[in-house]
C-alpha positions as CSV (number, residue, x, y, z in Angstrom):
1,X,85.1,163.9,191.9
2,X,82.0,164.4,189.6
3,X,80.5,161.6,187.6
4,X,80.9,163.9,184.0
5,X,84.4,164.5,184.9
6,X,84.9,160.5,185.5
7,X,83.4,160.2,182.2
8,X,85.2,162.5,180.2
9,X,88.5,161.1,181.6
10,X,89.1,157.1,180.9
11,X,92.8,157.6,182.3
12,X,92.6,158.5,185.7
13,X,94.1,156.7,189.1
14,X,92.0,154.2,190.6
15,X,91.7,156.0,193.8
16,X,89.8,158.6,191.6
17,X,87.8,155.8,190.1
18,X,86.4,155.3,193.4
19,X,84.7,158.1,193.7
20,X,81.1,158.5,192.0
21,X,78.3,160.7,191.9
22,X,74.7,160.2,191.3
23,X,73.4,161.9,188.4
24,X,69.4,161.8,187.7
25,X,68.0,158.1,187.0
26,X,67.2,157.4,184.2
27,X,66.4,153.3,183.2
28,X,65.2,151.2,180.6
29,X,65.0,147.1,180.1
30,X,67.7,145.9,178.0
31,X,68.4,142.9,176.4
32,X,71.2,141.8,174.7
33,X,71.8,143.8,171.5
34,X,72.3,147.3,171.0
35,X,70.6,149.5,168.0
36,X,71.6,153.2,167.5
37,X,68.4,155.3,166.1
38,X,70.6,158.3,165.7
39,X,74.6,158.8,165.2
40,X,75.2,162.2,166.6
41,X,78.4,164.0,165.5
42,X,80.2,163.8,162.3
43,X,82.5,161.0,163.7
44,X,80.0,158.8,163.5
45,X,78.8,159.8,160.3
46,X,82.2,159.8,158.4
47,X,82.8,156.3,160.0
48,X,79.4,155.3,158.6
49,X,80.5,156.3,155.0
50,X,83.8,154.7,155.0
51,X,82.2,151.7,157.0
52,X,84.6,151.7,159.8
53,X,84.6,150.3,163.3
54,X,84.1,153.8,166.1
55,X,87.3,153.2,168.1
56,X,87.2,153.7,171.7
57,X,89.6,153.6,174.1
58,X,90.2,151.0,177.5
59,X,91.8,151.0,180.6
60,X,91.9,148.0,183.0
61,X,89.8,148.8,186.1
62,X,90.7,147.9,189.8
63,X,88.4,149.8,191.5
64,X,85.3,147.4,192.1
65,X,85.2,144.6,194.6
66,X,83.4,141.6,193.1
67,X,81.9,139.1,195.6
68,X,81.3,135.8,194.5
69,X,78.2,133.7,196.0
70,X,79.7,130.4,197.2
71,X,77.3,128.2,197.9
72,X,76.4,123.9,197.3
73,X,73.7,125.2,195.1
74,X,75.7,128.1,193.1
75,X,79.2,126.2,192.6
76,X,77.3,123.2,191.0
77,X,75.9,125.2,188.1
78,X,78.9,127.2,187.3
79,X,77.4,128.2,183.8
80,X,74.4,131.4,184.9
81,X,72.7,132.5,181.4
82,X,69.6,134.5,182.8
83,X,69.3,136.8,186.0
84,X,65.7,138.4,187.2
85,X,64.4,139.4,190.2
86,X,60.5,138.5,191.4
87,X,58.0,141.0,193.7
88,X,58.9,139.7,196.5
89,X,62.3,140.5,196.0
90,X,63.9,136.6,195.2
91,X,66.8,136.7,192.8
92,X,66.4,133.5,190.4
93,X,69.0,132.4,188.3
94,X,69.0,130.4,184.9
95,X,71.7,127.6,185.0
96,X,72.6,124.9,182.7
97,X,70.8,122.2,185.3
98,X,67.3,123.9,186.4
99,X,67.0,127.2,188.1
100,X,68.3,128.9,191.6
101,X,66.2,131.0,193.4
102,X,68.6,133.2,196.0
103,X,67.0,134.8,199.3
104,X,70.0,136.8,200.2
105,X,71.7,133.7,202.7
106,X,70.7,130.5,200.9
107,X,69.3,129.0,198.0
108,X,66.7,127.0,196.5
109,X,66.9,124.8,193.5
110,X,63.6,124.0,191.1
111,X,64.8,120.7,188.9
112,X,62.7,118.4,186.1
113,X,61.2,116.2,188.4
114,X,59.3,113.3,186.4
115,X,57.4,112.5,189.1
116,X,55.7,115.7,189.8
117,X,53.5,117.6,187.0
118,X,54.1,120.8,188.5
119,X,57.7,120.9,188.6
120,X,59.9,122.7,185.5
121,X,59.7,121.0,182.4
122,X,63.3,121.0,181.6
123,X,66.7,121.6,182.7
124,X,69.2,124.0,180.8
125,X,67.3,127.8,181.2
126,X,68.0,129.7,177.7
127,X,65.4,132.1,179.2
128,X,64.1,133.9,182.3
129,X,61.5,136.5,182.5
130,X,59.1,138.1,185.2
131,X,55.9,139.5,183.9
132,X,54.1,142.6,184.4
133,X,51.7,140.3,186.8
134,X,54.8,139.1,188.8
135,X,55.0,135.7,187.3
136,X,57.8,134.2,185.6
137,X,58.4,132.4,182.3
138,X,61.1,129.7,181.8
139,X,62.1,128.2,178.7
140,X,64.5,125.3,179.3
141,X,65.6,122.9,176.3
142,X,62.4,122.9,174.6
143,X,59.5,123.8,177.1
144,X,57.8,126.9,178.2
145,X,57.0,126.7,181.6
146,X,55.4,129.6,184.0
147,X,55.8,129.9,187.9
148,X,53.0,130.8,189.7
149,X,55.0,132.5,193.0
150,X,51.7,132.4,195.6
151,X,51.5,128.4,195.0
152,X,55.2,127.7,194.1
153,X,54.1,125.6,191.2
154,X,55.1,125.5,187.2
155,X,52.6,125.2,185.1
156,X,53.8,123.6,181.9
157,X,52.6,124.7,177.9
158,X,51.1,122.0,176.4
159,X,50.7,122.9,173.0
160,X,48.7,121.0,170.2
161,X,50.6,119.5,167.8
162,X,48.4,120.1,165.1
163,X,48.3,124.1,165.9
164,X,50.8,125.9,163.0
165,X,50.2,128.3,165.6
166,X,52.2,126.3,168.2
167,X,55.8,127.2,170.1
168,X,58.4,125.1,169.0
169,X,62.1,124.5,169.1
170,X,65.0,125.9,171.6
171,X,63.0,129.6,173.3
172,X,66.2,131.9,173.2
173,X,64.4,135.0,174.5
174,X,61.1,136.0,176.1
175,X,59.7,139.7,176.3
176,X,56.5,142.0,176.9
177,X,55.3,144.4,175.2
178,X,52.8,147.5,176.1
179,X,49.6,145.5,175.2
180,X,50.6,142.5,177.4
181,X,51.7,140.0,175.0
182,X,55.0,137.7,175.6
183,X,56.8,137.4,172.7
184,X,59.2,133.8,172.4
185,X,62.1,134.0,170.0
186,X,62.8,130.3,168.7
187,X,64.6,128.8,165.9
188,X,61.3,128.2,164.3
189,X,60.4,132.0,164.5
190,X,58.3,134.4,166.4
191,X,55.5,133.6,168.5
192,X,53.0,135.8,170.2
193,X,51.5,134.3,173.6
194,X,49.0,135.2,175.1
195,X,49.7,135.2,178.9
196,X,45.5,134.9,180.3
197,X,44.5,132.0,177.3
198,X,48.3,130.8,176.4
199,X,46.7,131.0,172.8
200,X,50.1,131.8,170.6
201,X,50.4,132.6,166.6
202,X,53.5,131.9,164.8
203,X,55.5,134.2,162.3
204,X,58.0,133.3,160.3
205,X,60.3,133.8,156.9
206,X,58.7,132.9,153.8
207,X,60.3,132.8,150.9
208,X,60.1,135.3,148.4
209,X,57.9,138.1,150.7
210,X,60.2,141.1,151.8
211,X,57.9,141.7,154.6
212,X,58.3,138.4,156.3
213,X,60.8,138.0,158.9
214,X,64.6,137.7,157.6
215,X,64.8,134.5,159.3
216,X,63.4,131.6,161.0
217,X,66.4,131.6,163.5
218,X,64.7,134.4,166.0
219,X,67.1,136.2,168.9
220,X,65.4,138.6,170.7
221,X,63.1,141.2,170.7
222,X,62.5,144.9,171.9
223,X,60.0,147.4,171.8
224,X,61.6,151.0,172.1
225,X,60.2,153.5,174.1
226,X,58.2,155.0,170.8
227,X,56.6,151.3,170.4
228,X,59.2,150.8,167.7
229,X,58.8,146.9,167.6
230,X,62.4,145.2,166.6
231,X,63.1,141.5,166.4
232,X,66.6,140.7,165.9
233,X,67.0,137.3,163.5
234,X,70.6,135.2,162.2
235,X,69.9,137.7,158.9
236,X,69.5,141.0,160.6
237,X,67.1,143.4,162.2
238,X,63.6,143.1,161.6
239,X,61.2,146.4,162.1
240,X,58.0,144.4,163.0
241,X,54.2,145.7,162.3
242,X,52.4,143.7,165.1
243,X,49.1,144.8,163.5
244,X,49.7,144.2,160.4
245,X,52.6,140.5,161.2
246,X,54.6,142.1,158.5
247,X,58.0,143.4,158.5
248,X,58.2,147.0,157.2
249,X,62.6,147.6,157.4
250,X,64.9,145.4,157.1
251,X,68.9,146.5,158.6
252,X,71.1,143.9,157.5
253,X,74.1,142.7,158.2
254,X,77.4,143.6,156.4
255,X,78.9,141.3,153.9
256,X,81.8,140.8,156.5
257,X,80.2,140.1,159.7
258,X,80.4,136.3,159.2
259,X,84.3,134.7,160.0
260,X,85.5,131.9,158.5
261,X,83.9,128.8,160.2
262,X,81.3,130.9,161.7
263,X,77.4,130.3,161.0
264,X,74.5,132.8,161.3
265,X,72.0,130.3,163.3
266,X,74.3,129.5,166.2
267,X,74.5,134.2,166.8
268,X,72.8,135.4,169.9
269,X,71.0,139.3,169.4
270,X,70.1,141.4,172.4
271,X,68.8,145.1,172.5
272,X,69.0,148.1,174.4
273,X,67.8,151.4,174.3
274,X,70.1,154.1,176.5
275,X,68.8,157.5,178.1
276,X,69.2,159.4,175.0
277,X,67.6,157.0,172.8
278,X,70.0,155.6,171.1
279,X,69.0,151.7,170.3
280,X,72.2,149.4,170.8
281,X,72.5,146.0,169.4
282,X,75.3,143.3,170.7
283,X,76.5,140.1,169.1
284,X,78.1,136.5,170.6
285,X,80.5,137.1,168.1
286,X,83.1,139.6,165.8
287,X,83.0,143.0,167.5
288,X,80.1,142.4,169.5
289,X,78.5,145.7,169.8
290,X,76.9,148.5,167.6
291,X,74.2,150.9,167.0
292,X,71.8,151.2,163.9
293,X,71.3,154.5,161.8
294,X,67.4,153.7,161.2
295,X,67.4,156.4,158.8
296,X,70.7,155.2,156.5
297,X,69.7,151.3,157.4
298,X,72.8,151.0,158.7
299,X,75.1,149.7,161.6
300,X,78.0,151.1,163.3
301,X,79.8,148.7,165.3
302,X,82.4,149.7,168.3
303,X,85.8,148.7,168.8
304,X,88.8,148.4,171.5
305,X,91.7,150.0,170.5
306,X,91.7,149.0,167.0
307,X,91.5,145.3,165.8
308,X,94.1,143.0,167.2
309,X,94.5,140.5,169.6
310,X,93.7,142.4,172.6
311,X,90.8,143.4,171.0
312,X,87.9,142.3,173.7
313,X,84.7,143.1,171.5
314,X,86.5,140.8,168.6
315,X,84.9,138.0,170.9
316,X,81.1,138.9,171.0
317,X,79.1,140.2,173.6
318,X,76.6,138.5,175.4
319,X,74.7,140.8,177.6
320,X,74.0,144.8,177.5
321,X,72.6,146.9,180.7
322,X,72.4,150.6,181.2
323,X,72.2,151.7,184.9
324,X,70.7,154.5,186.4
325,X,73.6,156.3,186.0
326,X,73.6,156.0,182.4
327,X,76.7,153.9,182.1
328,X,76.8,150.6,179.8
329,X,77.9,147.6,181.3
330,X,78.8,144.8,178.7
331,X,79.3,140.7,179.0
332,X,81.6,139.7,176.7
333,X,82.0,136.0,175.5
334,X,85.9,136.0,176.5
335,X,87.0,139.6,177.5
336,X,85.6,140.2,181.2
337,X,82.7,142.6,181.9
338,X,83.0,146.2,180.2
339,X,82.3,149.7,181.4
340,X,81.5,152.5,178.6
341,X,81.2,155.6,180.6
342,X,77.9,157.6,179.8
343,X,79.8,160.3,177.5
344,X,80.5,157.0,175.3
345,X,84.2,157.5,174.9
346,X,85.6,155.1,176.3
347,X,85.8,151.5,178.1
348,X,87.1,150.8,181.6
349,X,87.8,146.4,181.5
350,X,87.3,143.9,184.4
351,X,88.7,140.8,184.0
352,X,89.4,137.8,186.0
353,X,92.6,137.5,187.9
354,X,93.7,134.1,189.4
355,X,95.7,135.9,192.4
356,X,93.2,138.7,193.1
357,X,90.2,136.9,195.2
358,X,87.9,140.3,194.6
359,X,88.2,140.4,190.4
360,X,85.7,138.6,188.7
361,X,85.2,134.8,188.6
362,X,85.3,134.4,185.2
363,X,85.9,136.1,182.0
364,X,82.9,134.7,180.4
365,X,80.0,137.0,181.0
366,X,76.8,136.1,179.6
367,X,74.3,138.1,181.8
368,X,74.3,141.7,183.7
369,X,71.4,142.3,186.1
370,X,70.8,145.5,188.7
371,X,68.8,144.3,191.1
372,X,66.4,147.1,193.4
373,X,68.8,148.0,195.6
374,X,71.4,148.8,193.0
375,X,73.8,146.6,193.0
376,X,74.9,144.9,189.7
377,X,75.0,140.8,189.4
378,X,77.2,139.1,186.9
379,X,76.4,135.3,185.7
380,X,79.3,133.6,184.2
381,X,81.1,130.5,183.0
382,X,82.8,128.4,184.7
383,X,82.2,131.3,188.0
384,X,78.5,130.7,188.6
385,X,77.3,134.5,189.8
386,X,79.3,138.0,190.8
387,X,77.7,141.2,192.6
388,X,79.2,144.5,193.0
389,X,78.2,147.1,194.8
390,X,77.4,150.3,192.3
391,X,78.9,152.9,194.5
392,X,82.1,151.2,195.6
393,X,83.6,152.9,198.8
394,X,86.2,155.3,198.2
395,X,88.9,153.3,199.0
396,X,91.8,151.7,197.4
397,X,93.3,148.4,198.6
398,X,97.1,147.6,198.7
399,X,98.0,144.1,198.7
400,X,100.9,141.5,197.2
401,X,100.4,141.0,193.8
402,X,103.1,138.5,192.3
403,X,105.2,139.6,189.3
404,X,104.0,143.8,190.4
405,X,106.7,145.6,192.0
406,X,104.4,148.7,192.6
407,X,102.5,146.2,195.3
408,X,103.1,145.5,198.3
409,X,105.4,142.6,199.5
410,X,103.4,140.3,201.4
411,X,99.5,140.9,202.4
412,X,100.7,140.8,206.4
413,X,100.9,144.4,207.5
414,X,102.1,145.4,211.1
415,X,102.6,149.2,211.0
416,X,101.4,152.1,209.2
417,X,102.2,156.1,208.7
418,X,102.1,158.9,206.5
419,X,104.8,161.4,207.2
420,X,105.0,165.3,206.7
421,X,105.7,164.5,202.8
422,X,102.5,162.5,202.3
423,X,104.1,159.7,201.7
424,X,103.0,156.2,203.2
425,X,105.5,154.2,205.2
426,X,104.3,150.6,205.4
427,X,105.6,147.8,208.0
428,X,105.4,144.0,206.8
429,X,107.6,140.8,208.5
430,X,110.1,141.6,205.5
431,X,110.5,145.0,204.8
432,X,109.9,148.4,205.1
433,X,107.5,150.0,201.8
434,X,107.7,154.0,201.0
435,X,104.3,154.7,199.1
436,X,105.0,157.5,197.5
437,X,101.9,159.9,197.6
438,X,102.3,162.0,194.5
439,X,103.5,159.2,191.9
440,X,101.9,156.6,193.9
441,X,105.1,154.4,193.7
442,X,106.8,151.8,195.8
443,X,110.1,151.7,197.4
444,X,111.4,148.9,199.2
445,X,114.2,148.9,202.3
């Protein structure tokens, strides 16, 4: 089956859902939150006037087979915020008690050591990145730490305290852009680092100016392909001028975003810009995902079915990745790990299943990574880290599942055969199952 006709088709059998094809690559670096530049079609525009969340379609998905790493290491940091992967091909994950570096077999843990200078500074990893040199950056609790991968040693950021120029606070996020300069989001704003001196300068709201930043409580930032330079505060989305350090648009919030009990400084931001260009934006919290009209200053945020108690985006989303095959995949803070096909209408939901050993390990997603070979990794918590393959094989598995009479009635099979009909005659130690092979339905004798 074509990939455009799995697209265009959310309800389809999960055999079908098996089968993918490759269309041509196309990938950019995403971060958590999700800007539109353009809304294409008059749907989008009509919901833009009356303010109204796009409503998409979803379908529970069986289709992928979720491996779960079980290791000493992995099980005792079942909380996996960040995911990167180093040159030499290492995958290093940012847990709530140091970091795990993963060779494919066994792992590695880096911990605060207070004995040893060049060990990491702290413990729980809000952010992981791997710069354009091959080193990576670590900010843990309130230190900025980078790893030098030839000597295997951290080498701390000691800034002075007298610099107004200086990194401070909690580092939520940590980025490149084109010139070479990291960019740290904080809750005491946006800081520019130089990566050869360390030599940062500080940006923040000041009260009164229009083109200072929104907010103090920084996110995330993203430079679009165009060198459109966004930072994404607890007020909205910032259009920086890095030339100039002044904000020249602001896209705010709507006047309903905020729940009851909810503040602004405790949001998460992340960015990502698809194949077509459009810039999405997802939130930790109330639907969780949109895109921004640059042009009306707008946002246009995405739901599931409607509002409602089975409404997965209502929770927030935590993390945003397109893959080369243009489809989104989305961590949501309570609702599993979401696939919007690359049409964009409509969502295909994994969740976490207690009797099913291959669904995901938790329902709390707060990172999606595709490493170099292609397959997609999934930090969670309470599951530590998930990996699926990106082309699963086209096969579907029939197994018990309790309280599902279309299933089989115990996992022990003895005998198997399809007659002239097509249907599937199945022997077990207590019955005899007819699989249908047009409706796909069980009979038991």
């Amino acid at each position: 089956m074509g990939h455009g006709n799995r697209a265009g088709s959310c309800f389809r059998t999960a055999l079908a859902l098996a089968f993918r094809r490759l269309t041509t690559p196309s990938i950019f670096c995403c971060h958590a939150v999700l800007l539109l530049v353009c809304c294409p079609g008059s749907i989008h525009a009509t919901i833009q006037r009356r303010g109204l969340p796009v409503i998409l379609p979803v379908v529970d998905g069986r289709d992928l087979r979720f491996i779960h790493l079980s290791s000493t290491g992995i099980e005792s940091h079942s909380r996996v915020a960040q995911i990167v992967q180093d040159d030499m091909g290492f995958l290093w994950f940012g847990t709530q008690d140091g970091l795990q570096r993963y060779d494919g077999y066994s792992f590695r843990e880096y911990r605060h050591d207070p004995k040893n200078p060049n060990s990491l500074s702290g413990s729980d990893s809000f952010a992981l990145f791997k710069d354009r040199s091959g080193k990576l950056w670590v900010g843990s609790d309130e230190f900025l730490d980078r790893y030098d991968p030839e000597t295997e040693t951290f080498s701390q950021y000691r800034p002075d305290p007298h610099d107004p120029g200086r990194f401070e606070g909690v580092l939520f996020d940590i980025s490149q852009d084109r010139a070479g300069f990291l960019w740290l989001a904080t809750d005491h704003g946006l800081n520019r680092l130089d990566p050869a001196t360390w030599r940062t300068i500080r940006y923040q709201n000041r009260p009164g100016d229009p083109t200072s930043l929104s907010s103090n409580f920084v996110r995330s930032t993203f430079e679009q392909k165009d060198g459109t330079f966004w930072v994404g505060t607890s007020e909205g989305l910032d259009v920086f001028d890095r030339s100039t350090g002044k904000v020249t648009q602001h896209v705010p919030f709507p006047s309903n975003f905020l729940r009851p009990g909810q503040s602004n400084p405790y949001l998460l931001i992340s960015f990502c810009e698809d194949h077509s260009g459009v810039l999405w934006v997802t939130f930790s919290y109330g639907y969780g995902l949109a895109v921004v009209d640059r042009h009306a200053n707008k946002l246009t945020f995405y739901s599931l079915n409607g509002a409602g108690t089975d409404n997965t985006l209502q929770g927030g989303v935590r993390a945003i990745h397109e893959d080369e095959d243009g489809i989104l995949w989305l961590g949501t803070s309570a609702g599993g790990l979401l696939e919007l096909d690359r049409d964009r209408k409509g969502f295909v939901r994994y969740r976490s299943n207690p009797s099913d050993r291959d669904s995901l390990s938790s329902d709390q997603v707060n990172t999606v990574f595709e490493d170099r070979e292609r397959n997609i990794w999934v930090g969670t918590t309470g599951g530590g880290v998930n990996r699926f393959a990106q082309k699963p094989l086209p096969l579907r598995r029939y197994r018990h599942e309790p309280g599902n009479p279309n299933s089989l009635d115990v996992d022990y099979t003895s005998a198997i055969y399809e007659d002239s009909h097509g249907d599937i005659w199945v022997g077990s130690i207590r019955a005899l199952t007819r699989i249908d092979g047009k409706t796909g339905k069980f009979k038991f004798y």
